[in-house]
C-alpha positions in Angstrom: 113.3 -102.3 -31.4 115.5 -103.7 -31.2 115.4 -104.5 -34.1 111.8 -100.8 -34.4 105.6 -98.3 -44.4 107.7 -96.0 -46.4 110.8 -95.5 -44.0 111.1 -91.9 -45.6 107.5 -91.5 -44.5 107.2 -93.5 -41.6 110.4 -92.8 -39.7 111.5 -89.6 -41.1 109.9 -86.2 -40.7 112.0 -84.8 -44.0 109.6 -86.9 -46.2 106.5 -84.8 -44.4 108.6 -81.6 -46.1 105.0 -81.1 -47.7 101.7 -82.6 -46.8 101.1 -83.9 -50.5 103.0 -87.5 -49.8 105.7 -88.6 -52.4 104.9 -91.1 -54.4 105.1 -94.2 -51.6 103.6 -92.6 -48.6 101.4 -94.6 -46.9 99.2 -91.9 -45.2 97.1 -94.2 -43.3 94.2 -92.1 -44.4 94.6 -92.5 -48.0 96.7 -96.1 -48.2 93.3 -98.3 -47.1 91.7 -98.2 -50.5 94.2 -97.0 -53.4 92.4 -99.2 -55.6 88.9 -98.5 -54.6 89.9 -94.4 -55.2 91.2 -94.9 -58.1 87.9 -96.7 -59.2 85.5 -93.7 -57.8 88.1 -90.9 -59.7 87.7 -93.4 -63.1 83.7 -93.5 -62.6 83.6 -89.5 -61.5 86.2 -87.7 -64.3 86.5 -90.6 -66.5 90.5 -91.2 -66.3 91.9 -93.8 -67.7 94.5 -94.2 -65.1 96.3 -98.0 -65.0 95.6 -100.4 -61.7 98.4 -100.0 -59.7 100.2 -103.5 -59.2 100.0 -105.3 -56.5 104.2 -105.2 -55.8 103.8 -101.3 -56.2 101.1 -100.9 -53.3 102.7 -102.8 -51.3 105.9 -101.6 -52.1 106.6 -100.7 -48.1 105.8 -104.1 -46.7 107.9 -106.0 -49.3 111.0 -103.1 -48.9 111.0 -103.4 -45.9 110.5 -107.1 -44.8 113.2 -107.9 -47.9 115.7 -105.1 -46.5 114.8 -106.8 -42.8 115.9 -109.9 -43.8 119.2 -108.8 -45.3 120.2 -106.8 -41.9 119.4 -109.9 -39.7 121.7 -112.4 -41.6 124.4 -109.6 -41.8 124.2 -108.3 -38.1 123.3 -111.5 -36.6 126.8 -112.7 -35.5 127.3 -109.5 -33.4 123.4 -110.3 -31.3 124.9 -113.7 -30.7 128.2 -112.0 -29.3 126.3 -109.4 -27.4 123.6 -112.0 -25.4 126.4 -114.3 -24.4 128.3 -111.4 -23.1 125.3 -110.5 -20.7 124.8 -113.5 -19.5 128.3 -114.6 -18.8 131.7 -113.4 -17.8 133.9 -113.3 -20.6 137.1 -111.3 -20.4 135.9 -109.4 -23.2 134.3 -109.0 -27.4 137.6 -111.5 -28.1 137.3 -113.8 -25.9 134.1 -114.2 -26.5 134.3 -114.3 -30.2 137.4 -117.0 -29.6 135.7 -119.0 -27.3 133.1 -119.6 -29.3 134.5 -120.3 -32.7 136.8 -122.4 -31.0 134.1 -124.4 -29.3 131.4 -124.0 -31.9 132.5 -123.1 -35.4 130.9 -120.4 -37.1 128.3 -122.1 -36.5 127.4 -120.8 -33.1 127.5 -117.2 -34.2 124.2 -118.0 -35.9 122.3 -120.3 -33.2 119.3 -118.8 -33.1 119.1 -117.5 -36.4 115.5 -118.8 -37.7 113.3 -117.3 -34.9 114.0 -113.5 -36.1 114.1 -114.5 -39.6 110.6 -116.0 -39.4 109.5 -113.0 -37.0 111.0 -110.5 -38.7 108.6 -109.2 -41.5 105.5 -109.6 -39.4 107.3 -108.0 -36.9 108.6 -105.0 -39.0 105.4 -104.6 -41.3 103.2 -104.5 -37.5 105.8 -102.3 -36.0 105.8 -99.9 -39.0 102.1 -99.9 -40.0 101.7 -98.8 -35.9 104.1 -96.0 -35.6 102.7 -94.8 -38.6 98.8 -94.4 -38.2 99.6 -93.5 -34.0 102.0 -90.5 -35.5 99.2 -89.2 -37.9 97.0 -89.6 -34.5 98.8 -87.8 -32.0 100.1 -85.2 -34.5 96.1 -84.4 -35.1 95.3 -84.2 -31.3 98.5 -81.8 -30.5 96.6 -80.1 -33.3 92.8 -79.9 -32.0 94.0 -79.7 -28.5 97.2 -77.9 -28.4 97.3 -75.7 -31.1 100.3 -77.0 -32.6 100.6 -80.1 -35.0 104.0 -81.7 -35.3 103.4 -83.1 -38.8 103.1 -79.3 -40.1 105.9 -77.9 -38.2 108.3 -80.5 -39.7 107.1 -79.9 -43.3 108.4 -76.2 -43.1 111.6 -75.8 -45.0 114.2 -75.2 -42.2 112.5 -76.5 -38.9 114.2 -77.9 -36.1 113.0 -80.6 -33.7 110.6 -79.0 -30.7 109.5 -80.5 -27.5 106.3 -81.4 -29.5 107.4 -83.5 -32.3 109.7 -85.4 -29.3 106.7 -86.0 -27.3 104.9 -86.9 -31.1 107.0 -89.3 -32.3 108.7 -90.7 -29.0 104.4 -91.2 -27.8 104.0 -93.3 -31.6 107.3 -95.2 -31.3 106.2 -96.0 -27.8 103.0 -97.4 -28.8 104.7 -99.6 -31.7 107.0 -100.6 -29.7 104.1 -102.0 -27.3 102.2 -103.8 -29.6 104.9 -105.8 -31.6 106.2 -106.9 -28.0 103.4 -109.5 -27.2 104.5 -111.0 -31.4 108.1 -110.6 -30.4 108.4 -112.2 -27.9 108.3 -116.0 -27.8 110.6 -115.2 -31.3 113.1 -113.6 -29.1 113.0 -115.8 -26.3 113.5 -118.7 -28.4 116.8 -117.1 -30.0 118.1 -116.9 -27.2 117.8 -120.2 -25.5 119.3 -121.5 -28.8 122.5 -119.1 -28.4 123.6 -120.0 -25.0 122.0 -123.6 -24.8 125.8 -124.9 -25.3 126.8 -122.7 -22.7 124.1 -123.5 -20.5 124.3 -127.3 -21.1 128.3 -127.0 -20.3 128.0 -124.9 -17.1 129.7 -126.2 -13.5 128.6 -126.4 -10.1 124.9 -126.2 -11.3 121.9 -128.0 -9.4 121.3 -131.5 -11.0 117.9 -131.0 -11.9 118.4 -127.8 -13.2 121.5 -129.3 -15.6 119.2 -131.8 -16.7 116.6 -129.4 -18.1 119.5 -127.2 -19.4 120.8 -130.2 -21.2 117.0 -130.8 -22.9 118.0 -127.1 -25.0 121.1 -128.3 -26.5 121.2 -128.1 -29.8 117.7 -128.1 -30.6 116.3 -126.4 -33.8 114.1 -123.3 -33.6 111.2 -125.2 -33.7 112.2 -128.4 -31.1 113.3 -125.6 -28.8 109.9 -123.2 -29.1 108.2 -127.3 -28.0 110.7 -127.6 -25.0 110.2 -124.2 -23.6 106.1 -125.6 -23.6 106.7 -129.2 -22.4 108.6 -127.5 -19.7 107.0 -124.6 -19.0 103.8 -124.3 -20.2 101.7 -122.6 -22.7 102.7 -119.0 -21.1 106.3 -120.0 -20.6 106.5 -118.5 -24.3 106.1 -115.5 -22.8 108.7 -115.5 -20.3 110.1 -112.1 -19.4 106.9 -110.5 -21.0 106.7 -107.2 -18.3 110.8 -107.0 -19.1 110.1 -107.2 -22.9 107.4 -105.0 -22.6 109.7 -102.2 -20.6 112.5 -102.4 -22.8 110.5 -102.2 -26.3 108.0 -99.5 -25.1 110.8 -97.3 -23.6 113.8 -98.2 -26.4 111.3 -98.1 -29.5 109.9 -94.5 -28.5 113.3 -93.5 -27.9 114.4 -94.9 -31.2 111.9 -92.9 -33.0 111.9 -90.0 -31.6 116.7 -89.9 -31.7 116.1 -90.8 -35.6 113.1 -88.3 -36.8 114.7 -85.8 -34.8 118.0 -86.1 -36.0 117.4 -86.9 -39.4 115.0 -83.3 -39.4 118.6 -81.6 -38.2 121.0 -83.4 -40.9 118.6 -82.8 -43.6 117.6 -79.1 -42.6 121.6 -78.5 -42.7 122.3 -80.3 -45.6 119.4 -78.6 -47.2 118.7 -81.4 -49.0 115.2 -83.8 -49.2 115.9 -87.0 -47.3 115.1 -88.7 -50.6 118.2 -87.2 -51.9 120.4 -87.7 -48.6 121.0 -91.6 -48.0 124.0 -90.3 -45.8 120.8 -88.6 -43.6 119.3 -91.4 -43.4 122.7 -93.6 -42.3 123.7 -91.1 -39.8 120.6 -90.8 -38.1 119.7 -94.8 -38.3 122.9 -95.7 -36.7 122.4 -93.3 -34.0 119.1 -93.9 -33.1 120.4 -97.0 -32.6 123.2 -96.3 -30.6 120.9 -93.5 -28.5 118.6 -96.0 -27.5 120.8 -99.2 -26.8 122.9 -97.2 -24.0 119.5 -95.9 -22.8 117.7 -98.7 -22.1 120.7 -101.5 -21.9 120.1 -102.1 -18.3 117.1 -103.6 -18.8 117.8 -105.9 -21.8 120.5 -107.0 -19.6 118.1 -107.9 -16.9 115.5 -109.3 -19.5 118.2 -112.1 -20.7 119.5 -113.2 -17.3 116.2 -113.9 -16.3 114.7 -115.9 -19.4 118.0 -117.4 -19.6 117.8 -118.4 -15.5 114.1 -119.3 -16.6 114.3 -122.1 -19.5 115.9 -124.3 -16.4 113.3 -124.1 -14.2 110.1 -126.3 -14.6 105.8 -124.9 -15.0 105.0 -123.2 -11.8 108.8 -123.1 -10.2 109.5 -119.4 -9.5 112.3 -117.7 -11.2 113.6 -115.3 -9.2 113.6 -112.3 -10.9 117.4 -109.8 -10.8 117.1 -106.2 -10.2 117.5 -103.1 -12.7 120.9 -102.0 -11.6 121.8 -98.7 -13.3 125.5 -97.5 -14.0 127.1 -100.9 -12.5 129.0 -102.1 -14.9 128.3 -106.0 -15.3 124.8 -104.1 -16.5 126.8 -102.9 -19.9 128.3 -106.2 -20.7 128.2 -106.0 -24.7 126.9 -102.6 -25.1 129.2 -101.7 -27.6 128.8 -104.7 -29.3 124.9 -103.8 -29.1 126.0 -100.5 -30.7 127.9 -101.8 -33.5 125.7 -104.3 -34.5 122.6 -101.9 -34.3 124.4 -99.3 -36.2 125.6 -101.8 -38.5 121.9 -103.0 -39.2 120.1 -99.8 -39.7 123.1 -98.8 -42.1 122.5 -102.3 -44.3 118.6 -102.1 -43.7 117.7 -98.6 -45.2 120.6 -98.6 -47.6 118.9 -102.2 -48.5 115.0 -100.4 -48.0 115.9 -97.6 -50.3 117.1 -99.7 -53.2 114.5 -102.4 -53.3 112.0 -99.3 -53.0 113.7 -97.7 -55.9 113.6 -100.6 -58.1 109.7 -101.0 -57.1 109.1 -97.9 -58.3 110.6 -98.4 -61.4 108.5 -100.9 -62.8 105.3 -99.8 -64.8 101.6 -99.2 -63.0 99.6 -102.0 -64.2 100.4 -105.3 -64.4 101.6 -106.6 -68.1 98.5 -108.2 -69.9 98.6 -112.0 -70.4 99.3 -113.1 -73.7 97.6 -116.1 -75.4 
């Protein structure tokens, strides 16, 4: 979500204090041509301002798919613990954590590992680059429409969050959330069939056919396992659990966005300080955005890994019968609070990580250094 520009302007309302953008903004109606409007303001006032260079336009993308990285290889460990808690009964986060160094090395806490590394910054840049141009979207239709435009009311000093800029950035998170899900998920699926496929290969009592096919996962690669789940499945078996990805991204990555604008606008309006010069802000309200959502929406990722799990042993054009969406039972929460340590443990390494790569961006000079013969 999860897992879902420049963070201070794409997921937090305290950089939209004014409408003129700090200096990496990417206002979707101004970041499609920096270079073409610098050119027209060289040709129309004759400036001599320097080409910007190509690391500093795209300082988002690169932040944010470097800081992505980091925060998967760091939390990773705790997703490993969390999906083999759903999806079997383990007498708790030590058993589970002793079990499987016992019977895997450290090695099995990173199973999986490559499929959200390699997804990760297309993922993130397509997730971010959404959010952002659907907020500046809906924010000008509340305007035109409704009379009232979220973007404006969180630039004025002292604002708090209104039903508006919920229903603003909840509607754009929402719509992110949507469109990375149909990139996301073969990635996810296949990180998961490489976390449990010991577990699934060493399961009892199970049908003979279905052990078989279980057995074909074990210890595959990313790659071997993404041409399994197609040998047996088919072309669409990629997209196994597709309607249950797409439920639980659309809901948890609305939800995400609207719990971290809206309470990063509260901690910063308090502090009284610019987000840019509040990283605890930014902490705070990343880790419980994360947490927010997660116990929100945990039923259904629950539900979403039994049945992909249930799925990769079934042959093309088997049905898999599909569990039900039980809320409040509590073999529905297995690994929540693992789910909301690692989350808060990711957003706190991946904008601590964002900011400091941004910074260092920043730093360097406009135009690239001239080539010396």
């Amino acid at each position: 979500m999860p897992a879902e520009s420049n963070v201070q302007d794409v997921t937090s309302p305290a950089s939209h204090r004014t409408r003129t953008m700090p200096q990496g903004s990417t206002n979707p109606t101004t970041a499609a041509a920096p270079v073409a409007s610098s050119s027209t303001s060289n040709n129309t006032t004759g400036s001599t301002e320097k080409p910007r260079r190509w690391l500093k336009r795209y300082r988002t993308q690169v932040s944010a798919s470097s800081a992505s990285v980091l925060s998967t290889i760091t939390a990773f460990p705790l997703d490993s613990v969390k999906t083999r808690l759903q999806i079997y009964p383990y007498n708790g986060f030590i058993d589970c954590v002793s079990t499987t160094y016992k019977t895997e090395g450290m090695r099995g806490f990173f199973r999986g590992v490559t499929a959200p590394l390699a997804s990760v910054t297309l993922v993130r840049t397509v997730s971010f680059s959404i959010y952002q141009r659907s907020k500046y979207t809906y924010s000008d239709w509340m305007g035109k429409n409704m009379g009232f435009c979220p973007l404006d009311h969180v630039n004025k000093t002292g604002a708090y969050p209104t039903l508006g800029t919920l229903a603003c950035f909840g509607l754009a998170g929402a719509t992110a959330g949507s469109g990375i899900t149909f990139i996301a998920c073969p990635f996810e699926l296949t990180k998961l069939s490489a976390q449990v496929s010991v577990l699934m290969a060493n399961q009892k009592n199970a049908d003979p056919k279905r052990q078989a096919i279980a057995m074909s996962y074990h210890n595959k690669g990313t790659f071997q396992t993404l041409a399994n789940i197609v040998k047996h499945r088919g072309l669409s078996g990629m997209y196994t659990g597709l309607n249950l990805h797409l439920l639980r991204d659309t809901l948890g990555t609305g939800i995400y966005f609207a719990t971290y604008e809206s309470s990063k606008q509260i901690l910063t309006t308090v502090s009284g300080k610019d987000a840019h010069k509040n990283p605890i802000a930014v902490l705070v309200a990343g880790a419980l955005c994360g947490i927010v959502s997660w116990a929100l929406i945990y039923p259904i990722d629950s539900v979403k890994s039994i049945y992909q799990r249930n799925a990769l042993m079934y042959s093309r054009k088997e049905k898999v019968p599909l569990p039900k969406i039980r809320w409040f039972r509590k073999d529905m929460y297995r690994g929540l609070g693992v789910s909301m340590g690692r989350s808060a443990a990711v957003n706190a390494v991946f904008f601590s990580a964002f900011e400091y790569f941004k910074k260092k961006i920043n730093a360097l000079e406009d135009s690239e250094p001239e080539a010396t013969l």
